[in-house]
VODREN-524627 format. One line per field, with one value per residue (C-alpha): residue in three letters; x, y, z. Coordinates in steps of 0.25 Angstrom, whole numbers, plus 5000, padded with zeros to 4 digits. Last residue first. Layout:
// VODREN-524627
aa: c(ala ...)
u: c(X ...)
v: c(Y ...)
w: c(Z ...)
END
This chain:
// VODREN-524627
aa: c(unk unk unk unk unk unk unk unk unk unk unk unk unk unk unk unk unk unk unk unk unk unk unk unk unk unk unk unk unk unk unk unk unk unk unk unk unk unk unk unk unk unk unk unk unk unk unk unk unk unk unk unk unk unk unk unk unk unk unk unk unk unk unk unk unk unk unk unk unk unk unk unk unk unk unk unk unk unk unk unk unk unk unk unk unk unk unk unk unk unk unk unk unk unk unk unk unk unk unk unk unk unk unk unk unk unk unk unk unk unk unk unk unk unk unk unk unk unk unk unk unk unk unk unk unk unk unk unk unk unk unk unk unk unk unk unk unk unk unk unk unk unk unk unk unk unk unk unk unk unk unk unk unk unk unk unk unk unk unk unk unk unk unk unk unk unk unk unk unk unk unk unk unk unk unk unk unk unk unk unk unk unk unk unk unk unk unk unk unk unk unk unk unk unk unk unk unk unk unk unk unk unk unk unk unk unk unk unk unk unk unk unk unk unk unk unk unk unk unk unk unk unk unk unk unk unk unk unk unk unk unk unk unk unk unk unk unk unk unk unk unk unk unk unk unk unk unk unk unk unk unk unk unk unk unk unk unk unk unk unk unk unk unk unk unk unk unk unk unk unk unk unk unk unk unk unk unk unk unk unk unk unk unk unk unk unk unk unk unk unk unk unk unk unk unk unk unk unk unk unk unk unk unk unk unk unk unk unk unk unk unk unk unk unk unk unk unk unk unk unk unk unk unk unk unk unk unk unk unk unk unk unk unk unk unk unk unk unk unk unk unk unk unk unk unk unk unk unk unk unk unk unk unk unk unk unk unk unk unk unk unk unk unk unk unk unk unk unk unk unk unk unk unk unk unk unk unk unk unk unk unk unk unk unk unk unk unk unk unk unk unk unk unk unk unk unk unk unk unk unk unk unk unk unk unk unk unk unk unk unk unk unk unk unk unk unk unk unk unk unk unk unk unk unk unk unk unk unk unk unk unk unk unk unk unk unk unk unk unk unk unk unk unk unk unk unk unk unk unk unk unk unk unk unk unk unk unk unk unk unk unk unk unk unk unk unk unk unk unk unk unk unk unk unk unk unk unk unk unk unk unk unk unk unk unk unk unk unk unk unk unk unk unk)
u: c(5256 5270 5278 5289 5302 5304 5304 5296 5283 5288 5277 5266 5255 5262 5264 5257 5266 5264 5269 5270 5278 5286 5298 5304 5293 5295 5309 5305 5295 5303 5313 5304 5296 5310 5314 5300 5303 5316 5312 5303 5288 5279 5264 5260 5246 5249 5259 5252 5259 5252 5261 5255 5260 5258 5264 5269 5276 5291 5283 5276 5291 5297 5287 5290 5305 5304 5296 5305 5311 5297 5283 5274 5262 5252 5256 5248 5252 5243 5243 5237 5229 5217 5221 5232 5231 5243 5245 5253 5257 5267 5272 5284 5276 5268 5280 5287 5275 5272 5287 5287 5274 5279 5292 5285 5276 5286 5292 5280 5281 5294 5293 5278 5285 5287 5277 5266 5270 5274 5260 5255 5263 5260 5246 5246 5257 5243 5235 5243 5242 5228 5223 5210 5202 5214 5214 5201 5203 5215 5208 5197 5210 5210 5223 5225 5210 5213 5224 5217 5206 5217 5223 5211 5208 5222 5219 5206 5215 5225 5213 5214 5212 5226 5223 5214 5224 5232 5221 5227 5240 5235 5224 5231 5241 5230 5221 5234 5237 5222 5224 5236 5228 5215 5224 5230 5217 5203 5197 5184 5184 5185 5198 5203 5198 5204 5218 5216 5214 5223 5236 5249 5258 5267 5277 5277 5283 5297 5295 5306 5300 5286 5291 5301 5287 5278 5289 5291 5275 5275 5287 5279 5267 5275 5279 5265 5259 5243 5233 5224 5210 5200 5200 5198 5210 5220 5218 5221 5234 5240 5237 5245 5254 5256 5256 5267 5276 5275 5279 5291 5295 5294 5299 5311 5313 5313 5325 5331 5328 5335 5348 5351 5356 5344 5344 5356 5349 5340 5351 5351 5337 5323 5312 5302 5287 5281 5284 5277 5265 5266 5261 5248 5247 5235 5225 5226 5213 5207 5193 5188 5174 5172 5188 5189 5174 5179 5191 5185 5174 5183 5196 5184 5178 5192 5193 5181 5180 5172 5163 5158 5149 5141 5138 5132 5140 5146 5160 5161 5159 5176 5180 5171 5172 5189 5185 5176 5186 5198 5188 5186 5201 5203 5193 5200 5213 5207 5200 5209 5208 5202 5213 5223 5217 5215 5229 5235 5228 5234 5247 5251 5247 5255 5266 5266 5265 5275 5274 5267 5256 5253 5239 5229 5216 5217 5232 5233 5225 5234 5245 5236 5228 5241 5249 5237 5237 5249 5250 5236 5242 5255 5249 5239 5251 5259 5246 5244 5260 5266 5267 5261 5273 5281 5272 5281 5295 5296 5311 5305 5295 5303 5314 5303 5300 5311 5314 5300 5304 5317 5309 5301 5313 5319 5305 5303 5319 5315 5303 5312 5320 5312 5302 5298 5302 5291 5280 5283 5281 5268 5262 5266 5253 5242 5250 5255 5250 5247 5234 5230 5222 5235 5243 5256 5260 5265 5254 5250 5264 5267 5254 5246 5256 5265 5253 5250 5264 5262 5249 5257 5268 5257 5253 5267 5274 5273 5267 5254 5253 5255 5245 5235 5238 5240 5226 5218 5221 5220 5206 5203 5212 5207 5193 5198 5206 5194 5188 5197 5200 5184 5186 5199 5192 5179 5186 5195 5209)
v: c(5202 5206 5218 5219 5221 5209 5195 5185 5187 5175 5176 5166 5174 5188 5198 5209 5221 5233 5245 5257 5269 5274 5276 5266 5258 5263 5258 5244 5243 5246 5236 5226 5228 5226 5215 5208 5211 5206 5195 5189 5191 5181 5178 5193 5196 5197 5207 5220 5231 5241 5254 5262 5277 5280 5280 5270 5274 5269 5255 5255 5258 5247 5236 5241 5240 5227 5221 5212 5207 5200 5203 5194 5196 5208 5218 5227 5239 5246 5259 5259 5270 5273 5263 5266 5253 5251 5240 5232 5222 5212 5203 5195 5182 5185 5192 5178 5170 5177 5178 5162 5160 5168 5159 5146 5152 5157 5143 5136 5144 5141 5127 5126 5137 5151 5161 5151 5145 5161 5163 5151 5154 5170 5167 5156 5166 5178 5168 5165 5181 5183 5171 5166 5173 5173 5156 5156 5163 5156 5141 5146 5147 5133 5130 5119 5114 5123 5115 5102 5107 5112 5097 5091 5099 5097 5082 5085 5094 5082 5074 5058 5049 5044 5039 5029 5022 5019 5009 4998 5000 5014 5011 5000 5011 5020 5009 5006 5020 5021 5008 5014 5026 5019 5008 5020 5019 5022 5028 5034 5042 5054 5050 5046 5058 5067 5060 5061 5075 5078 5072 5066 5070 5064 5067 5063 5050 5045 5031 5033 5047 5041 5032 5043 5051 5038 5038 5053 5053 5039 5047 5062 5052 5047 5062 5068 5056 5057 5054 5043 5043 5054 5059 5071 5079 5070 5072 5086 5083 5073 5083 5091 5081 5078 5091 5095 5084 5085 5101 5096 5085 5090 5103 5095 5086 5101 5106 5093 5095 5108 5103 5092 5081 5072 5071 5065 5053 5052 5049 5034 5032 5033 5025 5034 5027 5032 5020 5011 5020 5019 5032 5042 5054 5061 5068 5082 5087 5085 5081 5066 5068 5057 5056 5069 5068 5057 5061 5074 5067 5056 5066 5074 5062 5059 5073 5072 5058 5047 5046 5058 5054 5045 5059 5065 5077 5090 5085 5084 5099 5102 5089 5092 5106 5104 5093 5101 5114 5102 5099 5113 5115 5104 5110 5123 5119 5113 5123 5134 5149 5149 5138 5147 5162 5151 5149 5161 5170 5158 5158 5168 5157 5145 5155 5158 5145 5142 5129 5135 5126 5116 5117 5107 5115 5110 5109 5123 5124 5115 5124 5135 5126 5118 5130 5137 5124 5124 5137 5133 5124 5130 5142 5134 5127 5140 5145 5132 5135 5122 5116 5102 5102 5100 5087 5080 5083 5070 5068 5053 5062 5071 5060 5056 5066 5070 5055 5059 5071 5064 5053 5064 5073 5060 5057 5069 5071 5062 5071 5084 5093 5105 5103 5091 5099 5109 5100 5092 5106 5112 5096 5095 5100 5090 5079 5066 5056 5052 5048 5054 5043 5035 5046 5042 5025 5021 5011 5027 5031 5021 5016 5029 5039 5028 5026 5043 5044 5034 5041 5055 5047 5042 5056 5060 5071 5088 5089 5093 5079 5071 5079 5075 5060 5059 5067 5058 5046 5052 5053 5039 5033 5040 5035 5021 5024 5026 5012 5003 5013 5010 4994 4993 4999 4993 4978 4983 4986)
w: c(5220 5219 5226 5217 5226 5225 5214 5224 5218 5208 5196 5196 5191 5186 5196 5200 5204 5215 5215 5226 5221 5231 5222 5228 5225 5210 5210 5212 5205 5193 5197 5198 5186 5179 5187 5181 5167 5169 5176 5166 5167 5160 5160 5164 5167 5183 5182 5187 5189 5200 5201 5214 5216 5200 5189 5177 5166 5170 5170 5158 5153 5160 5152 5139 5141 5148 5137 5133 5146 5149 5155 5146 5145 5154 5159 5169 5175 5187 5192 5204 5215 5204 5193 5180 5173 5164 5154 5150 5137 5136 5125 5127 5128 5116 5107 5109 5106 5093 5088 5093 5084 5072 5073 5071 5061 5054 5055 5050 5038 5035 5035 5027 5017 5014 5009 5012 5025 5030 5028 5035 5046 5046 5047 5059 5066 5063 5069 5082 5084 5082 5092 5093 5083 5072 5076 5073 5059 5057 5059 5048 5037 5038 5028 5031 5028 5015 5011 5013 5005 4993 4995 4991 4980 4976 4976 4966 4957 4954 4948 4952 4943 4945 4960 4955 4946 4960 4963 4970 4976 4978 4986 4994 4998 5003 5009 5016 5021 5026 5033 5043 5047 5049 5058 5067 5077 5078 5065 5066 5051 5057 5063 5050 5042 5054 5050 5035 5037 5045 5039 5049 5039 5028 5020 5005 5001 4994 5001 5012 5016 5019 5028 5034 5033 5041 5051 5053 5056 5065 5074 5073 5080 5091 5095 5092 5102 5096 5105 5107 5104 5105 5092 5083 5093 5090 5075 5077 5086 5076 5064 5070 5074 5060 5053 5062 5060 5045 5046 5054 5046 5033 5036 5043 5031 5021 5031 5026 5014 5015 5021 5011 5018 5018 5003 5005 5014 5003 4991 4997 4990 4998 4992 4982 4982 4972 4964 4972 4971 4958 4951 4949 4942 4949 4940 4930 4925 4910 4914 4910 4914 4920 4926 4930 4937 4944 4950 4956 4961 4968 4971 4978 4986 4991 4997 5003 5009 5007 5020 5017 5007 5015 5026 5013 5008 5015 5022 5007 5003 5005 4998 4987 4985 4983 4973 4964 4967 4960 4950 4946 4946 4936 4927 4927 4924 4912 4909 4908 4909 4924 4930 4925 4929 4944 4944 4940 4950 4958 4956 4969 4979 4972 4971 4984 4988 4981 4968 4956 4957 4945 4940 4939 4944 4960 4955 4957 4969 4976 4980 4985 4996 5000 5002 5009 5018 5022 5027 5033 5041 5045 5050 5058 5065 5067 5073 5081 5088 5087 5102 5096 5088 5101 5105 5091 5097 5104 5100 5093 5086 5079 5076 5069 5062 5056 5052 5044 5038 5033 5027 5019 5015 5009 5001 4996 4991 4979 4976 4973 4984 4981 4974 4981 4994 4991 4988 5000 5009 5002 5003 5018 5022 5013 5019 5016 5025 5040 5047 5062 5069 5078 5081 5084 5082 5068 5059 5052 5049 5041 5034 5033 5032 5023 5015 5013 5009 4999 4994 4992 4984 4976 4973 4966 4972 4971 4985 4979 4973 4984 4995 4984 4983 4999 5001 4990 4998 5011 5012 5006 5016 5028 5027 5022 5034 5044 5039 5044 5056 5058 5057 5064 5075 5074 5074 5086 5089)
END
């Protein structure tokens, strides 16, 4: 490693470092836990799983994603179960990784994928607009999306409410015009240079707005007790470990592949990288911590900022734990209305309705499963709403490759019929009928835009060929490319 290289990875995680820092406080507080467990989380990511070999640009943490799903098991099972649904995620995983199965989320259908994302990012999005004005949320999705009539009569009659919701829109326009400013201001990034403004015009004008309440790190942290290995037990917590697992997993080597694709170093192993992920979660498990992911955005701000190799990573989690070592006083300026702000824009990336419309130009059907997911996400849950998607998907393939259409082509001397799909068992009553209906004393069937046909659709065609020949019917079959000729009487060409 040379001087330049330690010098621009040195460099690249103070980038990352000041982006994640507002990120882990705010992914903390809308799961339902304290922020410094979120910036504990966010060490072990950079620390633990950062030195472990797998993608060495991609940086872990809590993530914006699992926020809907932590939320839910806290109220559920209670902070004390967190950290045992955690370390269980992370053995998961490993064990994930160790079998090899991390290639097969590559064979995730993109629609189920986008589906997921935006799922996420609606709950995100409406979840966090009622702290964005200091208000408690009632808790569903549903409920948080049927509550906002309420929320903005509310917002509308109180000051209060109001000012912090202006302040959290002031911080939502920063972070989305900063890409805007002088080249110099960009340097420092958006969602830190909101929590700056924000903070700073609380604290000058002495506005009556809720901040961070901010403890020990130390005694955040919550060591595992003998009473974790009963939680284990429990049939739906361990259910919620697998949601963990699985839903980590995927946001990882998603983000894996799309980091992969902003450089041109090594790539990233999915099997050796699901093992660093389960480590830094068993890691993150054993202090009481929040999940963590492999995160997009800190992972595109590393690469962006020229980093060269896993040493950027590791030093952003140092600066983080130095920071708070040193200066955990800052962190209790901070409003609660500018981190939902930062969530809201993180939810909206999610959420990327543009990516539906291409996708609807490209494929109707594969837009209508990314729909349905993120539908079935919102009435349901993250679990659930996968698995609709899942299953949409295999509905979607299945109708695919037993769909056939034909078509008859009645010529001068030939009557040709063409089919075209998939020539299969299923569509046996279908296909005899066209058959029966055909006249004439030359029968063209052309095969040649079929991808599958099965025996029995193929004995079928023989046998009515058969007969029509005896008949004195002259008929004449296509076969699809590839297909055995040697299956008589049909007379293939």
């Amino acid at each position: 490693m040379t001087v330049g290289t330690v010098v621009q990875d040195f460099l690249a995680s103070i980038v990352v470092f000041l982006v994640a820092l507002p990120l882990c406080i705010g992914v903390a507080v809308a799961s339902g836990v304290s922020p410094e467990v979120g910036v504990i989380t966010g060490i072990v990511g950079g620390i633990v799983a950062g030195m472990l070999p797998g993608s060495s640009l991609q940086v872990s943490g809590p993530a914006a994603g699992l926020t809907v799903l932590v939320f839910g098991a806290v109220q559920e099972y209670g902070v004390g179960a967190l950290g045992a649904i955690v370390l269980g995620a992370g053995i998961v995983q490993i064990v994930m990784g160790i079998c090899r199965i991390g290639r097969w989320f590559q064979a995730i259908t993109l629609s189920v994928v986008q589906g997921m994302l935006a799922g996420i990012g609606l709950l995100i999005l409406v979840g966090q607009l009622y702290p964005l004005a200091d208000r408690k949320a009632p808790g569903q999705a549903l409920a948080n999306l049927a509550g906002i009539p309420e929320l903005v009569s509310t917002v509308a009659g109180d000051r209060r409410y109001a000012t912090a919701a202006v302040l959290g829109i002031a911080g939502l326009l920063i972070i989305v015009c900063w890409k805007y400013t002088p080249k110099f201001l960009r340097k420092v990034p958006g969602p830190l240079a909101a929590v700056v403004v924000v903070a700073s015009l609380v604290a000058v004008f002495d506005l009556p707005v809720n901040k961070l309440t901010v403890g020990s790190l130390l005694d955040a942290v919550s060591l595992p007790t003998a009473g974790i290995f009963t939680d284990l037990a429990d049939p739906g917590l361990v259910g919620m470990i697998f949601a963990f697992a699985l839903i980590a997993s995927a946001e990882s080597l998603f983000s894996a592949s799309a980091v992969d694709r902003m450089h041109t170093g090594p790539r990233t192993n999915y099997n050796v990288e699901l093992v660093a992920q389960g480590a830094g979660n068993a890691a993150s498990g054993l202090l009481g911590a929040l999940p963590m992911t492999a995160v997009i955005v800190r992972s595109a701000a590393n690469v962006h900022a020229g980093a060269r190799t896993k040493l950027s990573r590791i030093l952003h989690g140092v600066w983080m734990l130095l920071f708070v070592l040193a200066a955990p006083g800052l962190l209790s300026l901070i409003p609660i209305t500018v981190l939902a702000a930062i969530l809201v824009h993180s939810g909206w990336k999610l959420l990327n309705p543009m990516q539906f419309r291409a996708m609807r130009r490209q494929n109707v059907g594969e837009a209508v499963i990314a729909y349905l997911t993120t539908a079935a996400i919102i009435a349901t849950d993250l679990l659930e709403g996968v698995v609709i998607g899942m299953v949409a998907t295999m509905v979607k393939l299945a109708w695919s490759m037993s769909h056939m259409s034909m078509s008859v082509d009645r010529q001068e001397e030939w009557t040709v019929l063409r089919l075209t799909g998939s020539a299969t068992f299923l569509r046996l009553p279908n296909l005899l009928e066209k058959l029966e209906s055909l006249s004439g004393s030359h029968v063209h069937v052309d095969l040649s835009r079929v991808f599958h046909l099965d025996i029995a659709a193929r004995s079928a065609i023989e046998t009515w060929a058969g007969r029509c020949r005896t008949e004195g019917t002259a008929v004449r079959v296509t076969l699809p490319h590839g297909a055995d000729p040697d299956f008589a009487p049909l007379d293939a060409h």
